[in-house]
C-alpha positions as CSV (number, residue, x, y, z in Angstrom):
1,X,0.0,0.0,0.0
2,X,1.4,3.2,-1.0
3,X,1.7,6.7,1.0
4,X,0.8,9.9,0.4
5,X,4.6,10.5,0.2
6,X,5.2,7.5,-2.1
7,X,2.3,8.5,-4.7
8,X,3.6,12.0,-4.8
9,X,7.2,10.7,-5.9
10,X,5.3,8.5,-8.5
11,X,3.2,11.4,-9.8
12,X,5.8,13.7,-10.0
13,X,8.1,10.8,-12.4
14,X,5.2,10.2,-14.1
15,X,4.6,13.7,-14.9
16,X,7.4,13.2,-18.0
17,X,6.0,10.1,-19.2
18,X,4.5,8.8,-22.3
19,X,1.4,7.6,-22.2
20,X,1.9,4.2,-23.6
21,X,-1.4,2.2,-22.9
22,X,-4.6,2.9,-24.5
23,X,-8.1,1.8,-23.8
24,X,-10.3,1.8,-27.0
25,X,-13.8,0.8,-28.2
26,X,-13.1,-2.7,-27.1
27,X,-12.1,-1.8,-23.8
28,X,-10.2,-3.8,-21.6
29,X,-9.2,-7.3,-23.3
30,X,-6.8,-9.5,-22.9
31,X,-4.1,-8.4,-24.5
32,X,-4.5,-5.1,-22.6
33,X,-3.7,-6.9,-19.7
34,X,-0.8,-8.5,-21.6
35,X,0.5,-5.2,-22.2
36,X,-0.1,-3.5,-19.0
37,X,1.5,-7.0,-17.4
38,X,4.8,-6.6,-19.7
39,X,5.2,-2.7,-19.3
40,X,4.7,-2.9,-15.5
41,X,7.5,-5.8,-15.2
42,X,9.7,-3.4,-17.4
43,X,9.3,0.2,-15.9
44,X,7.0,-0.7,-13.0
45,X,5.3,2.6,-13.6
46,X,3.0,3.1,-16.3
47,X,0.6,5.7,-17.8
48,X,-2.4,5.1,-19.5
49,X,-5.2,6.7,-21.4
50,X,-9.2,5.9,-21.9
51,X,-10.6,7.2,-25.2
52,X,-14.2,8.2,-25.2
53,X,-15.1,5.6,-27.4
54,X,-14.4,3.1,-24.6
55,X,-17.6,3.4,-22.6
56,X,-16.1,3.7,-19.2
57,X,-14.6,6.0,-17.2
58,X,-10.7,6.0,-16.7
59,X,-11.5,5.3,-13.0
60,X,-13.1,2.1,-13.8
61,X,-10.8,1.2,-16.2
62,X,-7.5,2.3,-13.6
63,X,-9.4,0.2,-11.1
64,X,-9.5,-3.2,-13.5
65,X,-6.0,-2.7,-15.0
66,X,-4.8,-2.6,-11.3
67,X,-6.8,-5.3,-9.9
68,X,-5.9,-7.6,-12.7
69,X,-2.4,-6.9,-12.9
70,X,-2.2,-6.9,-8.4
71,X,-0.8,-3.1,-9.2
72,X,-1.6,0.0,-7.2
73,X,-3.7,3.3,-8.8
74,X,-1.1,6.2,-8.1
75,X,-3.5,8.8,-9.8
76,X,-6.6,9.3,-12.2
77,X,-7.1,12.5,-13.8
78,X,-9.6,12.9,-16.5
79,X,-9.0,10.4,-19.2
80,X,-5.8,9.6,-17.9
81,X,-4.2,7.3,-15.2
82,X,-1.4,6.1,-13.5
83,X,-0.6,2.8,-12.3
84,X,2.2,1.0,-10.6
85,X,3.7,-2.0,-9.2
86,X,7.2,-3.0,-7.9
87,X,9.3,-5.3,-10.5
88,X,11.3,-7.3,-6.8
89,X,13.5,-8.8,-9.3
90,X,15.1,-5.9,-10.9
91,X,13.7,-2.9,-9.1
92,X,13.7,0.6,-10.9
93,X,12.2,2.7,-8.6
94,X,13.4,3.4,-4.9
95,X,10.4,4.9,-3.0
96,X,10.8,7.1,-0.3
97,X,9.8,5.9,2.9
């Protein structure tokens, strides 16, 4: 469970970041999850966008990304989210305590 601290030091690094996963018309599928699975293994922090024509709100969507990949919501704001989980085997991010 992150901190008020901890997501603060995520928001702020993910502030330069590019969002690189996007939820569509088809919403969230399988290889979504795939993707979201692979980029949170790689950079442990990820941020990701809900078009309108996905019929859900990027809180829902933030909320099943993270429950199906066991990964934390660090933010939601408008159409965009962020979402991370710590990689124990070849940790990138040092949060503060």
């Amino acid at each position: 469970m992150l901190n008020s601290r901890q997501r603060a030091q995520l928001r702020g690094m993910a502030n330069g970041y590019d969002t690189i996963l996007h939820i569509g018309k088809g919403g969230i599928t399988d290889t979504v999850i795939k993707q979201a699975q692979e980029a949170l293994t790689s950079r442990e922090l990820i941020k990701a966008c809900v078009l309108e024509t996905s019929g859900m709100t990027s809180r829902q969507a933030a909320d099943m990304i993270a429950d199906k990949t066991h990964s934390e919501v660090v933010q939601v704001i408008g159409s965009k989210f962020i979402v991370y989980r710590e990689n124990k085997d070849d940790k990138k991010i040092f949060l503060v305590k």
